[in-house]
C-alpha positions as MATLAB code, in Angstrom:
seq = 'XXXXXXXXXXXXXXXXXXXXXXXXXXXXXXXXXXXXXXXXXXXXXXXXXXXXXXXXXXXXXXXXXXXXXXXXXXXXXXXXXXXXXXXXXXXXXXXXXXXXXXXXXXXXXXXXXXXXXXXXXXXXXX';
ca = [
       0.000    0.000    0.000;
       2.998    2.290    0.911;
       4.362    1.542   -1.636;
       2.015    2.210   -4.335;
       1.702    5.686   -2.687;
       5.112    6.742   -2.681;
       4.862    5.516   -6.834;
       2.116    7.852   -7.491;
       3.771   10.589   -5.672;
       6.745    9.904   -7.367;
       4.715   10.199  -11.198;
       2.663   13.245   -9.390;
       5.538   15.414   -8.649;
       7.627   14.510  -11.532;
       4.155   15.634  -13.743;
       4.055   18.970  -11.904;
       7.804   19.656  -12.341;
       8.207   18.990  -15.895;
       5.394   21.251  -16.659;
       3.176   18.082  -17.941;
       0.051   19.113  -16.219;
      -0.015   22.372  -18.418;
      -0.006   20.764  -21.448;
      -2.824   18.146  -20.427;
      -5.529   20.978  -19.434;
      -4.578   22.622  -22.767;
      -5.309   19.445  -24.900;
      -8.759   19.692  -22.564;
      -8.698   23.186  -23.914;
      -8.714   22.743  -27.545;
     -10.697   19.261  -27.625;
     -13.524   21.377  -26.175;
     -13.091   24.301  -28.415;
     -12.863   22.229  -31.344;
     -15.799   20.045  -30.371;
     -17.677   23.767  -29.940;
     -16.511   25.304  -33.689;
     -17.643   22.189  -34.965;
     -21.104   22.523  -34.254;
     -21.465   25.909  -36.434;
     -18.447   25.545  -38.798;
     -17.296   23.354  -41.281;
     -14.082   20.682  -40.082;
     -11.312   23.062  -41.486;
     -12.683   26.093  -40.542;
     -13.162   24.622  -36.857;
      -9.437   23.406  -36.879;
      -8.201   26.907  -37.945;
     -10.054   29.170  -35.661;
      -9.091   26.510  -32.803;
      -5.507   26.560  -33.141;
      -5.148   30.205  -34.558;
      -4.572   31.943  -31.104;
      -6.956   34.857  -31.723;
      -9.723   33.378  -30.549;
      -8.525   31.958  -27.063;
     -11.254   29.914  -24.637;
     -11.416   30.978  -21.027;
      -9.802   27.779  -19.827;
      -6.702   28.782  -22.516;
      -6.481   32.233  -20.876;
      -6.220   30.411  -17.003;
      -3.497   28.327  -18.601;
      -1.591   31.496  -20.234;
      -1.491   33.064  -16.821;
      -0.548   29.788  -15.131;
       2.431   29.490  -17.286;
       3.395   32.807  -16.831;
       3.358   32.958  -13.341;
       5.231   29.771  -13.170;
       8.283   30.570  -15.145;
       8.187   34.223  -13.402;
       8.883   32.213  -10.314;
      11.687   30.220  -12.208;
      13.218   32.650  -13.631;
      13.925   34.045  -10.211;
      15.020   31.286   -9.136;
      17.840   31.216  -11.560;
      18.561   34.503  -10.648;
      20.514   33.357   -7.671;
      24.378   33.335   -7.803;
      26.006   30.362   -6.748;
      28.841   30.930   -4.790;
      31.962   28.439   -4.138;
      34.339   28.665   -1.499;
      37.887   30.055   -2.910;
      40.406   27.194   -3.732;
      44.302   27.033   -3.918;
      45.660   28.102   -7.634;
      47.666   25.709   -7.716;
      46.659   21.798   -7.524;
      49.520   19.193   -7.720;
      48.393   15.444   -8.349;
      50.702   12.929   -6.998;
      50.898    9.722   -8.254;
      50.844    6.574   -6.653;
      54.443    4.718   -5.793;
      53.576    1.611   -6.116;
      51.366    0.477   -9.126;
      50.359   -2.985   -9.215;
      50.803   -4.222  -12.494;
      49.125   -7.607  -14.043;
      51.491  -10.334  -15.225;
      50.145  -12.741  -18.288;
      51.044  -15.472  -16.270;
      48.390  -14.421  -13.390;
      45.729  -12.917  -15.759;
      44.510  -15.051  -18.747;
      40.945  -15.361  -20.867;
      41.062  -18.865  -19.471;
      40.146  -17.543  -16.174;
      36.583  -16.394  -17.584;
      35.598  -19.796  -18.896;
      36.746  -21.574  -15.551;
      34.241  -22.956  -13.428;
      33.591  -21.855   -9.643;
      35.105  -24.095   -7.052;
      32.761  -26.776   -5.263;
      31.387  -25.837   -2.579;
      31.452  -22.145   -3.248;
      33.700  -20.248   -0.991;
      31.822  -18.825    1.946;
      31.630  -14.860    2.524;
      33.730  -12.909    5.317;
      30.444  -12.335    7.659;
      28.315  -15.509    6.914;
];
């Protein structure tokens, strides 16, 4: 049950953040103008004056102002400098003394066709 809660949060939130909720009330939007044009003009003409922009449905004018306000508050968000603590100009990378190095002797393609000992060897903390 928990479970399938935290899922649907999970698809909820990531809906609302990428901006998916938006673009499902506007396909509500135009469906219903369309179906509305189509009662008193003809199929192309419906299309046309649906997706033109000039003639906008209230629902399309809640969702305008809904974007807007949402990337206003984005936008300020971005706004923000990030700041990072000062670091030394100069980085030196040391490397390692020792370097273990594999012989052809110890490391062969034969190795990953060999079968696992019998019994298998027991873990550390079993």
């Amino acid at each position: 049950m928990f479970a399938r809660c935290g899922k649907i949060f999970a698809i909820t939130a990531l809906v609302f953040s990428t901006g998916l909720h938006w673009a499902a009330l506007q396909t509500v939007a135009w469906t219903t103008m369309l179906a509305a044009n189509l009662g008193n003009e003809s199929f192309s003409e419906a299309v046309a004056q649906t997706f033109d922009g000039e003639h906008p449905c209230p629902l399309c004018k809640v969702i305008a102002v809904g974007k807007k306000s949402e990337n206003k508050s984005a936008t300020a968000a971005l706004k923000l400098k990030l700041e990072f603590p000062p670091i030394a100009e100069k980085t030196i990378l040391i490397a390692p003394k020792f370097v273990p190095a594999f012989s052809p002797s110890t490391f062969s393609a034969d190795l990953f066709f060999a079968r696992p000992p019998v019994p298998p060897p027991r873990g550390f903390f079993v």
